[in-house]
C-alpha positions as CSV (number, residue, x, y, z in Angstrom):
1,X,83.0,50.4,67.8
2,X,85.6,53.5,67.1
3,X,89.5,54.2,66.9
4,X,90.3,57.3,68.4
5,X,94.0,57.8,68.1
6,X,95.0,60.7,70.5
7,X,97.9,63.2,69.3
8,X,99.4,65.3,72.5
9,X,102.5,67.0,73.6
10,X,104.7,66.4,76.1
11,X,103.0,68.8,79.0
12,X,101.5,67.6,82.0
13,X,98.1,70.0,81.6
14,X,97.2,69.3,77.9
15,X,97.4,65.2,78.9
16,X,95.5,65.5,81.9
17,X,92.0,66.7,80.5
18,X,92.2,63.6,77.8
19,X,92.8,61.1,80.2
20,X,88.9,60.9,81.3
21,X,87.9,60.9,77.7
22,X,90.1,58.2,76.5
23,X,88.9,56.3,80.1
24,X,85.3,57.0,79.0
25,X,85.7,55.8,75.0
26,X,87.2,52.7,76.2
27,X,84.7,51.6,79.1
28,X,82.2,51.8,75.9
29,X,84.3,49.3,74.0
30,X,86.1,52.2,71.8
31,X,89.5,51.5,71.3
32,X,92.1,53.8,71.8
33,X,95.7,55.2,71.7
34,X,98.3,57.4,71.8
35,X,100.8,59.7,70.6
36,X,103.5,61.5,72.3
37,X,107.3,62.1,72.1
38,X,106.9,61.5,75.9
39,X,105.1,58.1,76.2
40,X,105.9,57.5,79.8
41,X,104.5,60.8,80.8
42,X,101.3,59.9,79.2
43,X,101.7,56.7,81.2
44,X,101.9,57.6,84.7
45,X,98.9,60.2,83.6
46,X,96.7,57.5,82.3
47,X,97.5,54.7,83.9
48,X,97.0,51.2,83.0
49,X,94.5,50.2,80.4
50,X,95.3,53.4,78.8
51,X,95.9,51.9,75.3
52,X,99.5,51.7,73.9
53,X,101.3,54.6,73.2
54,X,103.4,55.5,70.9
55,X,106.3,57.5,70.3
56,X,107.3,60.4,68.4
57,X,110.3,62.9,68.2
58,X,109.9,66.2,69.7
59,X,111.5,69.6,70.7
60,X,113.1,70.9,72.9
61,X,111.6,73.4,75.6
62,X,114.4,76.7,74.7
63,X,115.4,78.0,77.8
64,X,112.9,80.8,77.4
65,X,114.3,84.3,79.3
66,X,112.4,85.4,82.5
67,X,111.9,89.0,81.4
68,X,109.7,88.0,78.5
69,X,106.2,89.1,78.3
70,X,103.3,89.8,76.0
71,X,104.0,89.3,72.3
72,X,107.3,88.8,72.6
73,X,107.0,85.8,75.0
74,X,103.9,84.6,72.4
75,X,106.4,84.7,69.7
76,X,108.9,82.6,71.1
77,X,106.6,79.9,72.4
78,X,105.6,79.5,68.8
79,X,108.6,80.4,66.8
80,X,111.0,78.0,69.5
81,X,108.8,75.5,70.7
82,X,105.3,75.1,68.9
83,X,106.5,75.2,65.5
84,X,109.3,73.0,65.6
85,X,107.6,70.7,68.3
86,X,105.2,70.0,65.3
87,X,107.7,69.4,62.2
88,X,109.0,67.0,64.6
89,X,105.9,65.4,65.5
90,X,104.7,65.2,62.2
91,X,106.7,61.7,60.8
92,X,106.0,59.9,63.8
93,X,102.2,61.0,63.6
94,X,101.8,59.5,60.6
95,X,103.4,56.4,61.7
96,X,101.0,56.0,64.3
97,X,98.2,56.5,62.2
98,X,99.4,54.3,59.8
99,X,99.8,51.8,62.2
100,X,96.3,52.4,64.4
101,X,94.2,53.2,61.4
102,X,92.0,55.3,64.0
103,X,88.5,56.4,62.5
104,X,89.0,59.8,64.5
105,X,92.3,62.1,65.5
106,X,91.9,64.0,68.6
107,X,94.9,66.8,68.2
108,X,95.5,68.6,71.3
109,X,95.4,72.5,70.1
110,X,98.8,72.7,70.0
111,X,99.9,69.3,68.8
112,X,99.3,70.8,65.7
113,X,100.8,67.8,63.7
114,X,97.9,65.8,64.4
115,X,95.7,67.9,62.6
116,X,97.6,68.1,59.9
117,X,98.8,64.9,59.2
118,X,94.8,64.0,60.1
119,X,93.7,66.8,57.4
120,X,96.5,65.4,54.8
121,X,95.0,61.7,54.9
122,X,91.3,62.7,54.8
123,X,90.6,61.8,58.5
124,X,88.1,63.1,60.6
125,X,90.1,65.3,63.4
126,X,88.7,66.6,66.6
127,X,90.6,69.6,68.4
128,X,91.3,69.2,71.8
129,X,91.3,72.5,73.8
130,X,92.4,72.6,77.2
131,X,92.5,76.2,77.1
132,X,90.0,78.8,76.3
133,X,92.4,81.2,75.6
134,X,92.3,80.7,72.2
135,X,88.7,81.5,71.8
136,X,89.0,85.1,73.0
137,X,91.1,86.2,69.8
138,X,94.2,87.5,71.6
139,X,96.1,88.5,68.8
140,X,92.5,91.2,67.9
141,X,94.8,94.1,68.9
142,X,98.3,93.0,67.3
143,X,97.6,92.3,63.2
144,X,101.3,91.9,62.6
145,X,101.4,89.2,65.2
146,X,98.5,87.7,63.9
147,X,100.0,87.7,60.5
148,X,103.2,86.6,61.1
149,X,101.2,83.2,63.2
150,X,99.2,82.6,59.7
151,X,102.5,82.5,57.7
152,X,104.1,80.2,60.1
153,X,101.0,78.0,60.1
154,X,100.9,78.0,56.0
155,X,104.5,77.3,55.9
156,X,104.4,74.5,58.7
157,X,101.1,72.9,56.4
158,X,103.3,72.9,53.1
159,X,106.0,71.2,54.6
160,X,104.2,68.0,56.9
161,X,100.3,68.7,55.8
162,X,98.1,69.2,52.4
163,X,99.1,71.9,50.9
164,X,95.5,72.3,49.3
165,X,94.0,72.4,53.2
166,X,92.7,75.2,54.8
167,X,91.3,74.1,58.3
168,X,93.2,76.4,60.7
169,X,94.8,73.3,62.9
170,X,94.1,74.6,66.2
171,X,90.3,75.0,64.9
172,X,89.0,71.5,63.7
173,X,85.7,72.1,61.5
174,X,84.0,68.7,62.7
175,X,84.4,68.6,66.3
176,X,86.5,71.3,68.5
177,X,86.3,70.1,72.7
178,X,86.5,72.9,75.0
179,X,87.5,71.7,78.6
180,X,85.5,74.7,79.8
181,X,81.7,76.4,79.4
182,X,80.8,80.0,78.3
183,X,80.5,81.0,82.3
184,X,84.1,81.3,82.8
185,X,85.4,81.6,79.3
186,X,82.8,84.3,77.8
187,X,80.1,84.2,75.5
188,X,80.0,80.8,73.3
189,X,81.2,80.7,70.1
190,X,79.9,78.7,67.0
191,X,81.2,75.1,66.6
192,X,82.7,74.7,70.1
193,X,82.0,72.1,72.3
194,X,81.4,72.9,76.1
195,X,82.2,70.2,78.4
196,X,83.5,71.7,80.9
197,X,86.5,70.3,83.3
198,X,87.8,66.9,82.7
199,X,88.2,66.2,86.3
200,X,89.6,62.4,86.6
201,X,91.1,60.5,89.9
202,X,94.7,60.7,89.8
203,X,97.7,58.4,90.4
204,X,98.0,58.2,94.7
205,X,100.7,61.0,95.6
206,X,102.6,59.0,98.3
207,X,104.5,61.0,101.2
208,X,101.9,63.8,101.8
209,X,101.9,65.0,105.3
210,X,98.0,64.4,105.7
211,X,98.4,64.5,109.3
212,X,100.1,68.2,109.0
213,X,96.7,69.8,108.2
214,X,95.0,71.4,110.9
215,X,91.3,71.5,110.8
216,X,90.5,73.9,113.0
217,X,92.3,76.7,110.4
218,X,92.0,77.4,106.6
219,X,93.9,75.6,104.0
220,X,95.4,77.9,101.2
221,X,96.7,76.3,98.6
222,X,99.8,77.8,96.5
223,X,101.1,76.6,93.1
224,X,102.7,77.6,90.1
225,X,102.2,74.9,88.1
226,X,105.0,72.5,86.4
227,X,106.6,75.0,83.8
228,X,107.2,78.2,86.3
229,X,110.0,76.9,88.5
230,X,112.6,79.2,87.1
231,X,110.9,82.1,87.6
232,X,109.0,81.9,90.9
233,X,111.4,81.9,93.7
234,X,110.3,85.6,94.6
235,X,106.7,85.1,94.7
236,X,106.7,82.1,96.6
237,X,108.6,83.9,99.5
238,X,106.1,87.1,99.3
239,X,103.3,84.1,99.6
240,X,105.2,82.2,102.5
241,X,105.3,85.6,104.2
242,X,101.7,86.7,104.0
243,X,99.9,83.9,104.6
244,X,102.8,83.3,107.9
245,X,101.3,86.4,109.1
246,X,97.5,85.0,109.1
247,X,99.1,82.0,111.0
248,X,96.0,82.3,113.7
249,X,93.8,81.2,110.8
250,X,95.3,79.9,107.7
251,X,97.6,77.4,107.1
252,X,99.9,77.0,103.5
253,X,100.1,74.7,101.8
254,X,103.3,75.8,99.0
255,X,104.0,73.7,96.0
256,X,107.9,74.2,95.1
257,X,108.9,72.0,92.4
258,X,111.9,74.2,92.0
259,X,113.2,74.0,95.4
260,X,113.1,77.9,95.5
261,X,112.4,78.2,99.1
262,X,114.2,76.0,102.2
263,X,112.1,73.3,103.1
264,X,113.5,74.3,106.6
265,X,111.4,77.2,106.3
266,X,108.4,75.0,107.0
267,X,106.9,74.4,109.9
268,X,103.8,74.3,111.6
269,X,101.8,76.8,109.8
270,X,103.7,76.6,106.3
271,X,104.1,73.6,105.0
272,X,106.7,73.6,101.5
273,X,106.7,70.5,99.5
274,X,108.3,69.2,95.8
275,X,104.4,68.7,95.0
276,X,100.9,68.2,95.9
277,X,98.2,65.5,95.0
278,X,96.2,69.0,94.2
279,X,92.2,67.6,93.7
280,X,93.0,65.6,97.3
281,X,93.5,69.2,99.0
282,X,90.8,70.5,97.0
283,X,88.5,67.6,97.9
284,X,89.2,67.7,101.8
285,X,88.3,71.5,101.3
286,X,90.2,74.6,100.8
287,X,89.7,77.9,101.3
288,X,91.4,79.8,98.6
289,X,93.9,78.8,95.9
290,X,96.5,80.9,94.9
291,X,97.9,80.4,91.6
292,X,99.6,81.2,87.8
293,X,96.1,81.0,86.4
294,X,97.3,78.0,84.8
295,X,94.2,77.1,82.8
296,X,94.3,73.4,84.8
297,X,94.8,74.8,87.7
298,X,92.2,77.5,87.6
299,X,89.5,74.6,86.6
300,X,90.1,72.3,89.0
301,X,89.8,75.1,91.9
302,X,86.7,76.2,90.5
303,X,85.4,72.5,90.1
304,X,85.6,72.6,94.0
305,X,83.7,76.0,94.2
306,X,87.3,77.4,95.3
307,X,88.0,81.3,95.1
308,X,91.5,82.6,93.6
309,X,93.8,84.6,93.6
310,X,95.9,84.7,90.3
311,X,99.1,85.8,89.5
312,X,99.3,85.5,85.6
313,X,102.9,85.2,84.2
314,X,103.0,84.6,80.4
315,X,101.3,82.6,77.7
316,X,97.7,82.0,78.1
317,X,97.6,82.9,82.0
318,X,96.2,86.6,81.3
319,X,93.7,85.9,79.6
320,X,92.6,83.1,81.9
321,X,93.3,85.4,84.9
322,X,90.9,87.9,83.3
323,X,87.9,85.4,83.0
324,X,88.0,84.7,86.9
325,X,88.1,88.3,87.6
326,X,85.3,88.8,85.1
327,X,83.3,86.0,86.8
328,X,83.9,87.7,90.2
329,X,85.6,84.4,91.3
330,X,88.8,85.6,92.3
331,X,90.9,88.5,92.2
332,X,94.2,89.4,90.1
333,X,98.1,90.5,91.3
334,X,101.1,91.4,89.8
335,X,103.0,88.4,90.1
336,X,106.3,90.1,89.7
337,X,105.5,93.3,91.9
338,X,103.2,92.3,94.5
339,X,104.3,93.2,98.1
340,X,103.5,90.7,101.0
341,X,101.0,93.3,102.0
342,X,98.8,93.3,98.7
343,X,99.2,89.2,98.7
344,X,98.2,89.8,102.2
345,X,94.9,91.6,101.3
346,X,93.9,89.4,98.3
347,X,94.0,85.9,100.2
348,X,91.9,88.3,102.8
349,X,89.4,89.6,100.2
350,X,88.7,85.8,98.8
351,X,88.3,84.6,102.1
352,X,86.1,87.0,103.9
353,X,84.2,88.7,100.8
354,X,81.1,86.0,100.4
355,X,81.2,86.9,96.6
356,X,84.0,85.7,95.7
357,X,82.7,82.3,96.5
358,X,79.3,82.7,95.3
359,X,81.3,83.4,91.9
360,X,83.2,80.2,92.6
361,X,79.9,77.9,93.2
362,X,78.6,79.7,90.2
363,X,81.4,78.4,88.0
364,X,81.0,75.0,90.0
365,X,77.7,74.8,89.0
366,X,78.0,75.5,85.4
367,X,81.2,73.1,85.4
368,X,79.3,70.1,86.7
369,X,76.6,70.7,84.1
370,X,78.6,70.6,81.5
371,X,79.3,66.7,81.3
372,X,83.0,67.1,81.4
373,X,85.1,63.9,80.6
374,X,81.4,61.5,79.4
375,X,80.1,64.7,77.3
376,X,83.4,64.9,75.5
377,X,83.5,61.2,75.1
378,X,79.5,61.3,73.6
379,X,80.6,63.7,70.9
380,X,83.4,61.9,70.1
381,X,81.2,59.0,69.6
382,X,79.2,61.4,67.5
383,X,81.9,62.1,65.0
384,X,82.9,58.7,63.9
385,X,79.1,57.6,64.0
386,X,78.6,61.0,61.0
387,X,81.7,60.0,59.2
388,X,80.8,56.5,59.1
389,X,77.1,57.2,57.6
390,X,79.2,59.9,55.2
391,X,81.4,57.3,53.9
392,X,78.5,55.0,53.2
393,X,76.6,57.4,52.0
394,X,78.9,58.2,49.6
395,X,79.2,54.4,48.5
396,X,75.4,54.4,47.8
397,X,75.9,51.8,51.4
398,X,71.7,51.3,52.1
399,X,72.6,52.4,55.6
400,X,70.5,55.3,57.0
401,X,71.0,57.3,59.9
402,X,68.3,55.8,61.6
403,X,70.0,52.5,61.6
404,X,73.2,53.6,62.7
405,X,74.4,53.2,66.0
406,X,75.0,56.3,67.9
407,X,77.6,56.6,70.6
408,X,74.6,57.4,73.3
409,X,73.1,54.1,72.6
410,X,76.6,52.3,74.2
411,X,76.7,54.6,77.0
412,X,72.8,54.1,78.0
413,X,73.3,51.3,80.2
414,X,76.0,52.9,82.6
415,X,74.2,56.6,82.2
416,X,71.3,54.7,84.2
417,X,73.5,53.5,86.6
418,X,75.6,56.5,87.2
419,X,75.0,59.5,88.9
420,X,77.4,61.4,87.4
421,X,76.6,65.0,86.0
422,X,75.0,64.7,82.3
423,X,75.5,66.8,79.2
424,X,73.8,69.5,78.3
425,X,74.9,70.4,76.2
426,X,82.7,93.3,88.1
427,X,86.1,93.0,88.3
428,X,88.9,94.0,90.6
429,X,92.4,93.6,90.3
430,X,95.5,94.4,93.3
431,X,98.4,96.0,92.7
């Protein structure tokens, strides 16, 4: 059996999609671990069993200003967080490699120490991509950008990586793992991995008002996420206000982390809570999820064959809010200028126009075929199965590829028994 040592950063949606994967590796005997400058977060995520975890520094989230948007907004999530969240990484990284002696590195795609320290000692590296964004070039139109990001990564590899590498670190050329398929991302691109969403059960979210939920109306579902409390006191009240008005057939459900609005604003058709055990909604059945287009977010209401409506704010969320509205599973607002009445008519269009769900159940479809958590796992397997017959290979070992164990042979047994899904491997927009 296989080390996989896995390298993430503090941040609830890049933890979440690894924690089936690691669950899968280590119910066929794989041993695993962790690395994280949070290891408590990674934790409560994974639960117990998890393998340890281990701790390195990190870096500060700056206080990043509301008005930021577009490049400028890119630019400081690398130049005050990414970047220095990596030098800081690097040290204890190492360390845990050192320590683990894992046969593969899984690097989240923006714990970009864990490729390079991974590249710098000669291991085998997977890229763990809980995003697509990346894969649709956003930089294509801004070649200053784009240059000043390939400076920053050369000078970040000369100071904690091999100075002689030249594997781009959010790009790994043996495995990359892309926690989505080519139906919601785009058309599929050469070395990437589609497994789809890697939807696992959750720790029990205790206090939810279960008995609040009215079955004879429609559930709508609104959340920002765990990073846009600062900035989304005004859209939450437009979204308390619209969906009040449909009161005769919806009922809200509003995640507000933030405390934006007054929980005495509540009541019985609006219900406003710190957080929600989101796939438990989404499992007891929702009609329409309204959301950042957080990349998490957007899959797990599209796992559930869930139409949106998305409200993209910064980073990736664009480009993620276009690949809904491409796959006519949703529809787009402004989330800093939409009116009550355009909210108003987007949660109407989602619920009434059958398209937008037959988008939804095509992206559920796709996502179900994909293999998700188990198809990640099985190329995983992969990996340290090629580099082991490399190594001996390269020690004139008599061991042939034949002979070698591959990770579908330890996974036969519960495939049988499992009826989980296998591997296989016009748009519109309100403002």
């Amino acid at each position: 059996m296989s080390r996989f040592l896995f390298v993430v950063p503090p941040l609830v949606g890049h933890i979440n999609p690894t924690v089936g994967v690691a669950a899968e590796l280590v119910a066929s005997g794989h041993a695993v671990a962790w690395v994280c400058p949070d290891p408590a977060l990674v934790g409560r995520l994974a639960g117990p069993g998890a393998g340890p975890v281990m701790a390195c520094a990190g870096a500060p989230r700056g206080e990043r200003p509301t008005e930021l948007r577009g490049p400028e907004a890119l630019k400081f999530l690398w130049e005050r967080y990414l970047l220095p969240l990596a030098e800081s990484m690097a040290p204890g990284v190492r360390a845990a490699v050192e320590a683990f002696r894992p046969d593969v590195v899984v690097a989240d795609q923006q714990a970009f120490a864990g490729a390079l320290i991974a590249e710098r000692l000669g291991l085998p590296w997977a890229t763990s991509a809980t995003t697509s964004a990346e894969f649709t070039d956003p930089l294509a139109g801004l070649p200053k950008v784009g240059q000043w990001l390939q400076q920053r990564l050369g000078a970040l590899r000369e100071a904690v990586g091999d100075p002689a590498g030249t594997a781009d670190p959010r790009f790994s050329p043996h495995l990359v793992l892309a926690f989505s398929t080519p139906e919601l991302a785009g058309s599929a691109h050469d070395g990437v991995c589609w497994v789809g969403p890697s939807i696992t059960a959750r720790p029990s979210a205790a206090g939810f008002p279960w008995e609040w939920l009215d079955a004879g109306r429609t559930t709508v579902l609104v959340t920002l996420g765990t990073a846009n409390a600062d900035v989304g006191g005004r859209f939450l009240d437009v979204c308390r206000s619209a969906l009040r008005e449909r009161a005769d057939r919806v009922q809200a459900v509003i995640a507000d982390p933030g405390g934006v609005l007054s929980a005495r604003d509540g009541d019985k058709d609006v219900l406003i809570v710190p957080s929600v055990p989101q796939l438990s909604i989404l499992e007891r059945g929702v009609g329409a999820v309204v959301c950042h287009a957080g990349h998490n977010s957007v899959c797990e209401a599209l796992w559930h064959g869930v139409p949106l409506v998305v409200a993209p704010i910064r980073d990736d969320q664009p480009v993620v809010a276009g690949q809904v509205v491409d796959a006519v599973a949703g529809v787009r607002v402004r989330f800093g200028r939409v009116t009550v009445q355009k909210l108003a008519s987007a949660v109407d269009s989602v619920l009434d126009d059958p398209e937008y769900r037959d988008g939804a159940h095509r992206i559920r479809t796709a996502f179900r075929s994909a293999g998700g958590a188990r198809a990640a796992a099985l190329h995983l397997g992969d990996l340290a199965v090629r580099q082991v017959v490399s190594a001996a290979a390269r020690d004139g070992s008599a061991m042939s590829t034949r002979a070698a164990p591959t990770s579908r042979d330890t996974l036969a047994h519960r495939e049988s028994a499992d009826a989980a899904p296998r591997r296989t491997g016009t748009a519109r927009e309100f403002r």
